[in-house]
N, C-alpha and C positions, 0 to 999 in steps of 0.2 A: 504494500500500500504506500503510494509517495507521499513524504510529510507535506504539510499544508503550512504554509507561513501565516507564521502571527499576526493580523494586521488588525487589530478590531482589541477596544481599550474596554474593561469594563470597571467601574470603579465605585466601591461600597463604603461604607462608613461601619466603623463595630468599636465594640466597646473595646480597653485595654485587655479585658483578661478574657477576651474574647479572642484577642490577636496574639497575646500570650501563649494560649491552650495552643491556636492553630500552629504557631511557631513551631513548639518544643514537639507537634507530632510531625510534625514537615521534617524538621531536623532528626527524627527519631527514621524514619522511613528517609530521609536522602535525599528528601525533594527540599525544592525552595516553595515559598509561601504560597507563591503565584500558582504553578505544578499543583501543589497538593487542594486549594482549594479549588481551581479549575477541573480534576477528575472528582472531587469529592460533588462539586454542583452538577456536573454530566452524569454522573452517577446515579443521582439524585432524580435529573429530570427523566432520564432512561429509565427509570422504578417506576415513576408517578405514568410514564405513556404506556409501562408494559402493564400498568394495573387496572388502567381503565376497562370497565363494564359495560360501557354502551358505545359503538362502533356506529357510523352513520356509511351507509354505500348503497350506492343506486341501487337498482331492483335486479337487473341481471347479475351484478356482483354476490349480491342475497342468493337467486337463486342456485347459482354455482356452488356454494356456501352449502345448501341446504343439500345439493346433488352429492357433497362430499360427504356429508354428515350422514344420508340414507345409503348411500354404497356400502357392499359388507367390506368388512376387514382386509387388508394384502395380509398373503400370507410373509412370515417372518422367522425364519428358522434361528437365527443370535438371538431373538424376540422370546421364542419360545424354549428354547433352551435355557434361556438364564431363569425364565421363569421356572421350568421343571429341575433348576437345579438347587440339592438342598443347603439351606443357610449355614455355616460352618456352627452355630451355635445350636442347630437342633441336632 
């Protein structure tokens, strides 16, 4: 994947020991301030879009949707194997 240059400022306001806490895990994990809360807000926002419950899409997208959902199963033989195989604890 080619890196994408930095070009776009975003810029917050926080308390001291707000900026504090963020530091000493930046510095604990190797990143610099910018780094660590830049993946921690992507992170963040990638949570909040993968958690959404209501999905808006035209009618033929639906139905496609729905076409997948009534097709039986592909069969899956790594699928079914690891299911029929027993837990090291039983």
């Amino acid at each position: 994947m080619p890196r994408e240059t930095r070009d776009v400022t975003i810029n917050i306001r926080a308390k001291q020991s707000q900026r504090d806490l963020i530091d000493l895990v930046a510095e604990i994990q190797g990143k610099s301030r910018s780094d660590f809360m830049l993946e921690a807000a992507y992170r963040e926002a990638e949570a909040v879009l993968l958690d959404r419950k209501l999905f808006a899409v035209d009618e033929e997208t639906f139905n496609q949707f729905l076409a997948r959902l009534d097709a039986p199963p592909e069969q899956n033989e790594k699928l079914r194997a690891l299911l029929e195989t027993k837990a090291p604890w039983e």
